[in-house]
C-alpha positions in Angstrom: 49.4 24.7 45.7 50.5 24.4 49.2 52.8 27.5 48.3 50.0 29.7 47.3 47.7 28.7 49.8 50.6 29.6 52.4 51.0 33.4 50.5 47.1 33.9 50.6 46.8 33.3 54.4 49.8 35.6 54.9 49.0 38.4 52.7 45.5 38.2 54.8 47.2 38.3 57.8 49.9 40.4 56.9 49.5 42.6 54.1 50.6 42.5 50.4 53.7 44.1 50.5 55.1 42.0 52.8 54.0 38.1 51.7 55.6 39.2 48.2 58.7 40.4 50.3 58.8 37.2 52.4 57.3 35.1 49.3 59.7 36.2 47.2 57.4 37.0 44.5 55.5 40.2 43.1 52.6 41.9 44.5 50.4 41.7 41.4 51.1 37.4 41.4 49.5 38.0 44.9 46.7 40.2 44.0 46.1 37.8 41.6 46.1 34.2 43.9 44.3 36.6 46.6 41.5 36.9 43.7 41.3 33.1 42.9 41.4 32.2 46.6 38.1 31.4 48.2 39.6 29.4 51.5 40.9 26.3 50.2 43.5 24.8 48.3 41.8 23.7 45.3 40.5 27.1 43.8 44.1 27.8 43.5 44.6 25.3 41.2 46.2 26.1 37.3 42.6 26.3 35.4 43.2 25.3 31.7 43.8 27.8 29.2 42.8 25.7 25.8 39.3 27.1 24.1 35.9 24.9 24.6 35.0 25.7 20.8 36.7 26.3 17.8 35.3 29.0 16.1 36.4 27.5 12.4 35.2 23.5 13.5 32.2 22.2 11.5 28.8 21.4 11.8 28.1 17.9 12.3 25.4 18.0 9.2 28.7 19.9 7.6 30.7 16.8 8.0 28.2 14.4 6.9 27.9 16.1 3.6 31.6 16.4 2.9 32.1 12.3 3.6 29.1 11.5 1.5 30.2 13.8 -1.3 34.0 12.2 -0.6 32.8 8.5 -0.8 31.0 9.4 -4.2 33.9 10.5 -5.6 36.7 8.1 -4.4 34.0 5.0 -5.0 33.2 6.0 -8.2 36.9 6.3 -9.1 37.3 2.5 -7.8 34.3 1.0 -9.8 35.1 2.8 -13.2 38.5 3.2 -13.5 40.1 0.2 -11.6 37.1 -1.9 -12.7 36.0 -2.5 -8.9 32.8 -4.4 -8.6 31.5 -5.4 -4.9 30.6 -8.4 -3.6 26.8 -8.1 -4.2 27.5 -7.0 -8.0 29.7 -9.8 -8.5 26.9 -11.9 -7.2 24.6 -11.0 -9.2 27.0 -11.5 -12.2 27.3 -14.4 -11.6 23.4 -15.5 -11.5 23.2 -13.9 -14.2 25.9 -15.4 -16.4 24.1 -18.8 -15.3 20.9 -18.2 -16.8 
């Protein structure tokens, strides 16, 4: 950052041209930094590049249907095929077996 902030104050100073000559760099790198440069270091700094959004990512009432429809079928699948019963069922067998 040091580096750019350096090629800003020269090309002020100086010209273009010449702090990509003594830069060794091209002019359009400096347009560019001269753009981004508002006196100090830090608006230099790389900004990130990743998206805020994704323009494909679901709804958060989307989501909650597709887990509650997923829970349906997978428990389902547990109580009637691998004879699952839970804890309050097996409870309430068990009263029941006692009367």
């Amino acid at each position: 950052m040091i580096f750019r902030q350096k090629l800003c104050e020269y090309a002020l100073k100086n010209g273009v041209t010449k702090a990509a000559r003594r830069y060794h760099t091209n002019r359009q790198f400096v347009y560019r930094q001269l753009k981004k440069y508002s006196g100090n270091v830090r608006s230099l700094t790389l900004k990130s590049r990743a998206t805020k959004t994704s323009p494909n990512a679901h709804t958060r009432k989307e989501l909650e249907t597709k887990i509650k429809e997923y829970e349906e079928i997978y428990n389902n699948t547990a109580k009637y095929v691998l004879n699952f019963k839970s804890p309050n069922e097996k409870i309430e067998e068990y009263y029941l077996q006692k009367l």
